[in-house]
N, C-alpha and C positions, 0 to 999 in steps of 0.2 A: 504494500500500500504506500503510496504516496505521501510524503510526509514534507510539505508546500512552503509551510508556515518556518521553516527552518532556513536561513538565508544560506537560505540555499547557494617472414620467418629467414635471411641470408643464408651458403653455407656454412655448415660446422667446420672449424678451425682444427678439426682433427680426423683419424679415420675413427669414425663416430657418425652417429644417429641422433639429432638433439629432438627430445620431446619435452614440447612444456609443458608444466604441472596445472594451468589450466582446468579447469574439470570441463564436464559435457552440460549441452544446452542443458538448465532446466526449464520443465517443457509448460509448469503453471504456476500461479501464485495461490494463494491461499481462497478454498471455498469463501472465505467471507469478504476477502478482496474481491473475489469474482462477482459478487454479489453485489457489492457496492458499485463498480465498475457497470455492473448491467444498467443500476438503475439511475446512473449518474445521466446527465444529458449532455448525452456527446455533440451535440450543436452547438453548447457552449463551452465545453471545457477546454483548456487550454491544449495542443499538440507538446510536446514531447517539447517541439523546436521551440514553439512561443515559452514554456516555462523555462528554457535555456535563459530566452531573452529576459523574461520578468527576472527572474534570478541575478544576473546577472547587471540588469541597471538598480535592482535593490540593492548588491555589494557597491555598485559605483557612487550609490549617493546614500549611500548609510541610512536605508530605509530600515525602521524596525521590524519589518516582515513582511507576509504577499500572505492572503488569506488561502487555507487550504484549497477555497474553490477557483482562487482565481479572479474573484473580481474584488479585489482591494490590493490596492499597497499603501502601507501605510508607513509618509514619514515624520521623522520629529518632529514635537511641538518648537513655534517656533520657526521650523525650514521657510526660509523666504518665498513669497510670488514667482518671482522669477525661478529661484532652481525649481518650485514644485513643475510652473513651465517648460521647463529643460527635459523632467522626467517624462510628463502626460507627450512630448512630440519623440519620444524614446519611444512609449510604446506598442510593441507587437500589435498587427492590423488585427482587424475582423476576431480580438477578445474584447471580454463587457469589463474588464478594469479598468477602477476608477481611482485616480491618486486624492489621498486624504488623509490629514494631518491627523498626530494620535494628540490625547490629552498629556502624554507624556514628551519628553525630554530621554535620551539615552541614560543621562544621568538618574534622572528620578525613576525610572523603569528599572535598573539597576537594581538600587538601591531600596524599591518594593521588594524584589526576589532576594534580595540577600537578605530583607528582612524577615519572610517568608521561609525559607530555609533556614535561619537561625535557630527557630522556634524557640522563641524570647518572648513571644508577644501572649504567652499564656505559661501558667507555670507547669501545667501536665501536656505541652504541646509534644518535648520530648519525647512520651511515650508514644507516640502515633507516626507514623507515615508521612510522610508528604513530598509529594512533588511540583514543579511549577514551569508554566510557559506562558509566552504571551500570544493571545489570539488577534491579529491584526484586523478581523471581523468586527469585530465587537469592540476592538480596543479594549481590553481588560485583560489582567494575570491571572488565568487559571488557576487554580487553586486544588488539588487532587490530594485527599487524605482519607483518612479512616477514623477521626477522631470524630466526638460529635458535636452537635451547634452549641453547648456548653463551654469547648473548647476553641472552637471557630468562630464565637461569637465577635471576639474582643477584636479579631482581625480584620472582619467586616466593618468592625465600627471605626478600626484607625483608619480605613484605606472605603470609604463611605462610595460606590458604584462604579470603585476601580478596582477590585478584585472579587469574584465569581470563584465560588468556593465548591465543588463537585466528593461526592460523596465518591470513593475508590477502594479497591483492596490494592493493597501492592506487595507483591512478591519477588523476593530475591532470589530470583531461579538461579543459579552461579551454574551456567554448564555451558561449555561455549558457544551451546544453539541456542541459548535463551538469554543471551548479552544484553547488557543497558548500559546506560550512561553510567560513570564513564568505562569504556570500554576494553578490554584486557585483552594480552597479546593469546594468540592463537584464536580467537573468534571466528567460527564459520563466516563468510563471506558470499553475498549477493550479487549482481547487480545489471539492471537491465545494460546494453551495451551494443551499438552497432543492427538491432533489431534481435537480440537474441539476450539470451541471460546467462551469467558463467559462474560457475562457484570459484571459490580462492580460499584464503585464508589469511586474517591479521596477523603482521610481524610481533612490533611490539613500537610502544610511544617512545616519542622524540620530540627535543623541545629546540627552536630556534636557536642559533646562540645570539643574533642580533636584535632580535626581536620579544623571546621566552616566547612565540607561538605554540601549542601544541599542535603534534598531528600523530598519524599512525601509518605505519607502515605497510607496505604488500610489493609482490612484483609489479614490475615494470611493462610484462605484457597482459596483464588484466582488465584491466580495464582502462579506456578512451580520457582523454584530459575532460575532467567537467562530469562525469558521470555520479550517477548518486550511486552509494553503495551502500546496501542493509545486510544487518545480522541475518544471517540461513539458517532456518529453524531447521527442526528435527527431517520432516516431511519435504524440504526443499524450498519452501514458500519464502513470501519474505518478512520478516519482524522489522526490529527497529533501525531506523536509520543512524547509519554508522558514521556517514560523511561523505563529501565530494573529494574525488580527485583535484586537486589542486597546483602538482606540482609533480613531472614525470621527469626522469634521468635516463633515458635508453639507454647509455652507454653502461650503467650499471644496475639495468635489468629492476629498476625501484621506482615506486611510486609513492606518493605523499595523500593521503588522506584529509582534511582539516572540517570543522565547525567553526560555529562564533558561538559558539558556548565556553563559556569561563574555564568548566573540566573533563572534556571529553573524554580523555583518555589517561588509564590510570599504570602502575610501574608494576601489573601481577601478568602473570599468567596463566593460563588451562596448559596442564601436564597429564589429565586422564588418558589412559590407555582404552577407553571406552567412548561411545554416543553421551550415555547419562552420569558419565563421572563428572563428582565435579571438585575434583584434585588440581592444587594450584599450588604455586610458587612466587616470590618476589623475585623482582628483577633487580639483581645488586651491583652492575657493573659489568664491561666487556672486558673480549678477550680476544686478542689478535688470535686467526688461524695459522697451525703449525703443522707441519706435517707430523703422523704419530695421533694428535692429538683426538682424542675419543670424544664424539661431542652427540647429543639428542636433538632431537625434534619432533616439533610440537605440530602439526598439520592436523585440519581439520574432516581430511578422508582417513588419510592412515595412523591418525591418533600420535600418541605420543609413544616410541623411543627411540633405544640410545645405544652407547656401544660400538658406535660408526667410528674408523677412524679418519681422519683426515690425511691422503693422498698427494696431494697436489695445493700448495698451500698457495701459488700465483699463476691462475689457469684463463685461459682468456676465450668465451665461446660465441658465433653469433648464430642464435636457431633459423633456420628456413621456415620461409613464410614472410618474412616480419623484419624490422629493424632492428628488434630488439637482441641487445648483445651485452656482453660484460666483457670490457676491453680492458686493455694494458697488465695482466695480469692480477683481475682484481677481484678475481672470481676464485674459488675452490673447489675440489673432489673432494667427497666425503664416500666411505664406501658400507657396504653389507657390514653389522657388526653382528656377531653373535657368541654363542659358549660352545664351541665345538671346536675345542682348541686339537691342532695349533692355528686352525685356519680363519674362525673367527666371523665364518660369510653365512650363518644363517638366519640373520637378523632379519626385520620387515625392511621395504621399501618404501618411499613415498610414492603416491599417487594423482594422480590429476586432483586438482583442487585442493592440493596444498601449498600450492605457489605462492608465497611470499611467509611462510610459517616461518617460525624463530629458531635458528639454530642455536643451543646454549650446551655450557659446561655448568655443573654444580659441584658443590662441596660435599662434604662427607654428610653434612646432617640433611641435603637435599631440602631445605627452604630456599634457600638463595640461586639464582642463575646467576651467570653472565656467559653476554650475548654475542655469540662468533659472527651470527650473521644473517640472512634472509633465503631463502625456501627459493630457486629459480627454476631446476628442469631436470631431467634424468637424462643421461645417456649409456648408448649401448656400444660395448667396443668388442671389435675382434679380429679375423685375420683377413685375409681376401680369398676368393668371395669374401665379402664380410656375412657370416652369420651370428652378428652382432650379441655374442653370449654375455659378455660380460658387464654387469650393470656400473656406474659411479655416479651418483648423486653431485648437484651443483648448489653450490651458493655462493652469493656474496657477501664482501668481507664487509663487516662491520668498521674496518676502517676507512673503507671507500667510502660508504654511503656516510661515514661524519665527516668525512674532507670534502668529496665532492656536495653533497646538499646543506653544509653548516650549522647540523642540527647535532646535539649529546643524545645520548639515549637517556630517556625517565629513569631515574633509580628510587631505591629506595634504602 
């Protein structure tokens, strides 16, 4: 489901077979999206293309949001005549939006939701639930909790027909398929693309260094510059919106993620060996790749493990098809680990739809990672003819993507 209101192959460089982790079309979204979708009125709702563009003139003039249907955008109290004129001869033809100022300020919108979240504004608000957005519809702060109008009252009364209070349950499902804000490395991954849909899987967060922006990781060939990407529930469909692409590096096979939400994404990860595990880890720091070195991963088709060793610690591949590559040696081999010593090769594989998953080392007590690198492709090597027997696993190095894209990785 559409989630509106949020402002939104070359040859292989070896003798080798490059496949990327990619997964396959999923082919529907969720019975109740479907459902909403039927009865939505496709006469007026916005094309795919037009919410590119409403999208896109809201980040350019710091609109505080586009209503889910599409006929609002609403900017600051305040924004002059003239720029609201700038945006209305901006907008996409033949949609019914209409540009209209909020009662709010950036500032004072803010500063509702941080007080909202605090739960300060009652003494038993602590114990309850809550979450908050703003509907650009209505102009008002959602308000979603569990507590009741005994506890909710006092907040109605500070913030008098600026905040709409919704009675909710909320549940911390912690399994990578059932992800929320903010969101943790290894997350199933969605996202419509091209006319087709493709699973993936979250790296892990990364923060600006010039900036402190957050964002999250995934490959490089996943999805398209600009595309929304959502949590991939159990069944394939789509849950909650994860974030837009924002920022792509072909040369090393990585893509950027981001929000304008204050904490999108948080420093843990999903390490389950299963669908419904919901076994996790903090993220405590990287670790350059070395050859020898034994490292895991966390993808969201072949789960989590480990015991791979690292081959090839400066490999450089570009898959067919596509652009996308990992150049100057900035890539890695990782191979089969397992216990059938001395050979060590009967470990799992990654599989399509784990492309951009977290490669990491941990310590002896196994809380902590630190992150070698990112989830890119498998390939197959052998003799000529090639009957391609031999598997080795790719990634990139986690010190690429902090030098080339100027971001640390989240710790904790």
């Amino acid at each position: 489901m559409r989630r509106r209101n949020s402002l939104i192959r070359l040859a292989l460089t070896a003798t080798a077979t490059g496949v990327l982790a990619v997964g396959a079309p999923v082919v529907a979204l969720a019975a109740a999206t479907q459902s909403q979708a039927a009865s939505a009125d496709v006469s007026t709702e916005p094309t795919d293309s037009q919410w590119k563009q409403l999208n896109h003139i809201a980040t350019t003039h710091s609109a505080l949001g586009v209503a889910d249907s599409g006929t609002v955008l609403r900017l600051a109290a305040g924004t002059s005549a003239a720029e609201q004129a700038k945006v209305r001869a901006q907008l996409p033809t033949d949609t019914r939006t209409a540009v209209r100022t909020s009662r709010f300020s950036e500032k004072s919108l803010s500063t509702i939701q941080k007080t909202v979240m605090g739960r300060a504004w009652n003494g038993d608000a602590d114990k309850y639930g809550v979450a908050t957005s703003y509907d650009a519809e209505t102009d008002k702060v959602t308000v979603l909790t569990d507590a009741p109008a005994s506890v909710t009252n006092s907040l109605r009364d500070a913030h008098p027909g600026a905040v709409e209070v919704q009675r909710a349950r909320l549940e911390p499902q912690a399994t990578r398929f059932a992800d929320a804000q903010p969101f943790w490395a290894g997350t199933a991954l969605v996202g419509t693309d091209n006319g087709g849909s493709y699973k993936c899987t979250a790296g892990f967060a990364v923060k600006q260094r010039a900036t402190g922006h957050l964002y999250m990781t995934t490959a490089g060939h996943c999805f398209s510059n600009l595309t929304h990407v959502y949590n991939r529930r159990y069944d394939g469909s789509f849950g909650n919106w994860v974030g837009q692409v924002t920022r792509r590096d072909q040369n090393i096979d990585t893509e950027l993620m981001s929000t304008n939400t204050a904490r999108p994404y948080d420093s843990y990860m999903f390490t389950g060996g299963t669908a419904t595990s919901r076994s996790t880890m903090f993220v405590h720091g990287t670790e350059v790749p070395e050859n020898g070195t034994r490292v895991c991963v966390s993808g969201s088709v072949s789960f989590n493990h480990c015991g791979h060793p690292i081959s090839d610690s400066r490999y450089s591949i570009c898959y067919s098809g596509g652009a996308n590559c990992i150049r100057d040696g900035k890539g890695f081999l990782y191979d089969q680990g397992g216990t059938n010593y001395p050979r060590y090769d009967n470990g799992e594989l990654t599989q399509g739809g784990d492309s951009g998953a977290p490669i990491y080392t941990t310590d002896d007590t196994e809380s902590g990672a630190w992150i070698v690198g990112g989830h890119s492709g498998l390939i197959w090597r052998g003799g000529g003819p090639c009957h391609c027997t031999t598997p080795h696993m790719v990634g990139v190095s986690i010190a690429a993507i902090r030098q080339d894209l100027g971001v640390e990785v989240l710790i904790r």
